[in-house]
N, C-alpha and C positions, 0 to 999 in steps of 0.2 A: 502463473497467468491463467492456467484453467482454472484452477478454484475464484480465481478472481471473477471468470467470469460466471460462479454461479452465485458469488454474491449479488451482483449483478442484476441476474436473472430472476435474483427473489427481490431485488427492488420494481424491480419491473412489470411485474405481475403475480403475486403472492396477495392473497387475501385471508393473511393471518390479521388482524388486528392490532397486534405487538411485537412488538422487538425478537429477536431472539434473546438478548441480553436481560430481559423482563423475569426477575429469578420467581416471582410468584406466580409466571404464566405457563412461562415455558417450559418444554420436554428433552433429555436426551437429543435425541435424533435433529430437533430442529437447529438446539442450541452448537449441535457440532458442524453443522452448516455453513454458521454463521462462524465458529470459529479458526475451523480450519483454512479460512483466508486471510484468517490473522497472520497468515505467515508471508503474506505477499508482497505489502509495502518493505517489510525489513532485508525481506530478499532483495529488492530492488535496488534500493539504497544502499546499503553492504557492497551490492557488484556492481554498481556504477564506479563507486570506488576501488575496487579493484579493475573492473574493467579499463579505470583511467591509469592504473598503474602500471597491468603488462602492457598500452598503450604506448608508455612513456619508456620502456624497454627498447622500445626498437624509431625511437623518435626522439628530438630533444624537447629540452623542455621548453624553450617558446613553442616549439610546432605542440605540446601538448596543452600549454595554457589556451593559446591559439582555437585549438580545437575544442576545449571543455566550455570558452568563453561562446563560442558560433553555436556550438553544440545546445548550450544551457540558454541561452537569450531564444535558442528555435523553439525550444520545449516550452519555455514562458507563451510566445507568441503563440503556438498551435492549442494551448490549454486556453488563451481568450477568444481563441477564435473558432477555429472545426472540434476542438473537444466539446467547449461548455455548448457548441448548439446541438451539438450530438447527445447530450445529456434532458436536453430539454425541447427541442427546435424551435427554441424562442432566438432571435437573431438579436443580439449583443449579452446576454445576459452566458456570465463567465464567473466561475471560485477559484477562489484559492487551493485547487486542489492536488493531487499527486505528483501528475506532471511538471505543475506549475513550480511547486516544492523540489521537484527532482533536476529542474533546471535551474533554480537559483543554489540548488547544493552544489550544482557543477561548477557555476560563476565562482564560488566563494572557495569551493576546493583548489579552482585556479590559481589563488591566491594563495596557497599554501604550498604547492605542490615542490617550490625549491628547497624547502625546512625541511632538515632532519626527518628523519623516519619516528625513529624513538619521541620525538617532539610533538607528532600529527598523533602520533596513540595517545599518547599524553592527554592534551586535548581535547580529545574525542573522547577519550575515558571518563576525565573528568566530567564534561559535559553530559556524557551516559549518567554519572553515577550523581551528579549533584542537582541537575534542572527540574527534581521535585520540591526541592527546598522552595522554589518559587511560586510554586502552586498556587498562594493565596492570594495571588497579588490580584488588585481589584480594578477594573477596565476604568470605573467611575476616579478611582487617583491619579489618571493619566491627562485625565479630559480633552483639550483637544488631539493631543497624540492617542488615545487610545488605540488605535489603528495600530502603534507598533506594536502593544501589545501581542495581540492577536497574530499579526502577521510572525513573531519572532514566538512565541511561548500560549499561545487560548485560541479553542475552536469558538467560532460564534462567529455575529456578523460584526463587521469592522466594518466606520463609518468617517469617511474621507473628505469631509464638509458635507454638501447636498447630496455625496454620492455613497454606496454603502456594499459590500463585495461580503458573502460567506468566506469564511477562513476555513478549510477544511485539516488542513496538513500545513501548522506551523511549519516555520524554521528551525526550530529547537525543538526538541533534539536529533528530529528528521538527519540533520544536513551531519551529525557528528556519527550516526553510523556509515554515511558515506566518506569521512574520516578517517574511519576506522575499516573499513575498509581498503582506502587506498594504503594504508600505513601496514595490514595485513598482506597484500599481496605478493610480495616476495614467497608467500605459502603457494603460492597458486603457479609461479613458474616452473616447478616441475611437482612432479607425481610422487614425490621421494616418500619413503615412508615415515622420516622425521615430520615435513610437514604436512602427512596427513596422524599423524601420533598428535601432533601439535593442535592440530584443531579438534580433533576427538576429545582431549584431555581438557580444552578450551569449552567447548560445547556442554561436556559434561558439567564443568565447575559452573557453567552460566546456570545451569535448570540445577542443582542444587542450591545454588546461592538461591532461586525465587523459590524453591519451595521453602525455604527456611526465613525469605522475607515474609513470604502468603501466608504461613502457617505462623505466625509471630505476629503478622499486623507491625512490625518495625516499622520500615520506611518501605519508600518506593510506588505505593499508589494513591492518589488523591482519594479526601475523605468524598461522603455521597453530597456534600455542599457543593463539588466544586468539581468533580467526577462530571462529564460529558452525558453516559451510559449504563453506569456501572454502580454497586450499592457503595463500595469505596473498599470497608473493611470486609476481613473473611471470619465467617463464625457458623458454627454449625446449624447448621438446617433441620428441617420436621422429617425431611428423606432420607436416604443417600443419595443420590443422585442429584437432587436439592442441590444439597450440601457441597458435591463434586464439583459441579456446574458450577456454583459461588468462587470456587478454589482457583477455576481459571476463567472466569472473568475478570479479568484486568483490565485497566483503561488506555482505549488505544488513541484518543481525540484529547489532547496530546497523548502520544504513546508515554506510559508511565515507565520507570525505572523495570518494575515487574514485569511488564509487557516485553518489553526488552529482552530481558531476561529468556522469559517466556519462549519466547518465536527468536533470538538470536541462536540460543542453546541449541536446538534440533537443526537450525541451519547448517550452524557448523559439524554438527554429528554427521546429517545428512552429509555435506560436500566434504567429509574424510572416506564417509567408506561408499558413496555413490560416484556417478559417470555415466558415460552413455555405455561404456562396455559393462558396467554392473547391473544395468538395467537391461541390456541386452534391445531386440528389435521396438520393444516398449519405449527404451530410451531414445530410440534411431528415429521415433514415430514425436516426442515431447522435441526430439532437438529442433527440429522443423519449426515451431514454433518460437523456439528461444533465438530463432537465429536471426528473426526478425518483429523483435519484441513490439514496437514503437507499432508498425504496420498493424499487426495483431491488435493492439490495446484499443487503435479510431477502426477499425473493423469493427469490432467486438459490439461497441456500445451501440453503432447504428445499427447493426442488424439486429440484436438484441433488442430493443427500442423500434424496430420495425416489426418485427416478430410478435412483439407485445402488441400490436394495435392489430396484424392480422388473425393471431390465437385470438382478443376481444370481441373480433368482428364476425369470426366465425361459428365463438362462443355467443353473439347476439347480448355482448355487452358493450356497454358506452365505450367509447375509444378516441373521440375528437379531443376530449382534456388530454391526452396524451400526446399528441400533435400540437397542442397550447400551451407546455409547459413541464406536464410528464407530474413523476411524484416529486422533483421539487419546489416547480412555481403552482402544482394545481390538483385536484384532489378531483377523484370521480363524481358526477351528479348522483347529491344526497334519493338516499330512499332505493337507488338501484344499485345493483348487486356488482363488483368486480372482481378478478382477479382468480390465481388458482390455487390448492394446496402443494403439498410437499413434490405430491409423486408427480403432477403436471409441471412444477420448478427443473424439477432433477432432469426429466426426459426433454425438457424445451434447451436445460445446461447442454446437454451430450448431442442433442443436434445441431446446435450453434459451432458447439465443437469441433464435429466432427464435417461439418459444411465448412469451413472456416480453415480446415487443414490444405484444400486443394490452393484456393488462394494465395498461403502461407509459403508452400511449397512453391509457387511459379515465381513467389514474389523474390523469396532465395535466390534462387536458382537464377533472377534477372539481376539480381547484390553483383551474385558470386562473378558475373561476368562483365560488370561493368564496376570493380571496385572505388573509384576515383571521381565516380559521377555523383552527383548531388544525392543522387540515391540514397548514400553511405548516409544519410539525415536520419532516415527512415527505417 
């Protein structure tokens, strides 16, 4: 969630011109910016799904369907409503975004959650390893459904009669790493060194199988027709670094097979040999935050998104289009100057941050005391 938030923070006031993803513009240092929070939606989705399974350890399973369906329909409602104005402060204007995605993965987990163990991997496998095949499919063959498209499998705007909603974070195949996670979980009930050997050995096989997709151009990420961000294939560059850069760029709008790969792999390395005792007071300082993710995430945007109009206003640059809509419904007045580079990104990141911990902490510490209260939403 921190890195997330300095994605963020370069949507917000960054006056690069381009993408990080832009392989004929960009540098090292920006491009890792931008990708080291590729690892955040998969984190996310992975431990929902586990987190719904040591749930269901100590709870039956209506009380867990119960809870994933209240759970998942809260997260849809709070992404139309205090997410998307927090994103823009435009009042009704709402995507299909993360959240929104992360609580129709819990509605639908719901529904799985009395199948077989070995059954939910299954599906969630397949799902991982086949919903590139579908790549090509074209919004115009749907006509008037094209909206499911979009909403199940394509980023882009999706159009619902007169009405028309961004899709940020399909369904597919979003909701089958939260699959595959509840269906993993039994790793996560104890510390044992079987399951953490298990995810190590798991982790590793994922980031080999992508570099051996990446480096082959096999399968697993759209070509650049159909790619959101990304040039599609990988083939060498005029640099090295070029060339690097190209190698993990992969497509996350829909996250491709490669992507997957990519950002699943290190997850599970990571949560074999890390914890809060590996990381020591470091870990004791991130837990704080993880303990109250949802809280964190509508913090994060508005202060961020307020920070930006007061670093503007201080810098004597325009700042009212950001109050009208922000960079997604509204762009700065032409001809004047906005926004910051690298080093004013990263120091505006670490103070959000670090501002952002005390609230984090009280908001815990009011969890921790009141477990059974509506709180537990948040």
């Amino acid at each position: 969630m921190i890195f997330m938030a300095l994605d963020h923070t370069r949507d917000f006031i960054s006056n690069i011109p381009f993408e990080p993803e832009d392989i004929d513009h960009t540098w090292p240092f920006y491009f890792l910016v931008r990708w080291v929070t590729h690892f955040c939606a998969p984190a996310f989705f992975l431990l929902v799904g586990v987190g719904a399974y040591l749930y269901a350890t100590k709870h039956s399973p209506a009380a867990l369907q119960r809870f994933l369906l209240t759970r998942g329909i809260w997260l849809v409602v709070l992404e139309f409503t205090v997410i998307g104005f927090a994103w823009t402060f435009h009042p009704g204007w709402f995507m299909f975004g993360v959240i929104c995605c992360l609580g129709l993965s819990m509605i639908l987990l719901a529904a799985f959650v009395r199948l077989p163990t070995y059954l939910l991997m299954a599906v969630a496998l397949i799902v991982i390893a086949t919903h590139d095949i579908f790549d090509g499919l074209k919004p115009a063959n749907f006509h008037s459904c094209q909206w499911l498209l979009f909403v199940l499998h394509r980023t882009g705007g999706a159009h619902f009669g007169s009405h028309s909603m961004f899709v940020l974070f399909p369904l597919i195949p979003w909701c089958a790493a939260t699959l595959l996670g509840f269906s993993m979980g039994s790793l996560f009930q104890t510390n044992s060194a079987t399951s953490r050997r298990t995810l190590l050995w798991t982790g590793t096989a994922a980031c080999v199988l992508f570099a051996i997709l990446r480096a082959t151009n096999a399968y697993g990420n759209p070509g650049a027709q159909i790619a959101h961000s990304t040039p599609g294939d990988w083939h060498i560059q005029a640099t090295l670094s070029k060339t690097i850069i190209l190698f993990f760029d992969v497509e996350k709008y829909p996250p491709s097979l490669q992507y997957l790969l990519m950002t699943l792999g290190p997850i599970f390395i990571l949560l074999a040999i890390g914890g809060v005792k590996f990381w020591g007071k470091f870990g004791c300082f991130l837990e704080t935050y993880g303990r109250v993710p949802l809280f964190f995430y509508i913090l994060h945007l508005y202060v961020i998104h307020l920070a930006a109009g007061l670093l503007g206003y201080l810098s004597h640059q325009p700042v009212s289009w950001l109050f009208h809509g922000g960079f997604f419904l509204n762009y700065p007045p032409d001809g004047q100057p906005y926004g910051h580079g690298l080093g004013a990104i990263c120091a505006m990141w670490i103070a959000v941050v670090l501002l952002l911990y005390w609230p984090c902490a009280w908001f815990a510490s009011v969890k921790k005391k009141h477990p059974d209260s509506l709180l537990r939403f948040l």
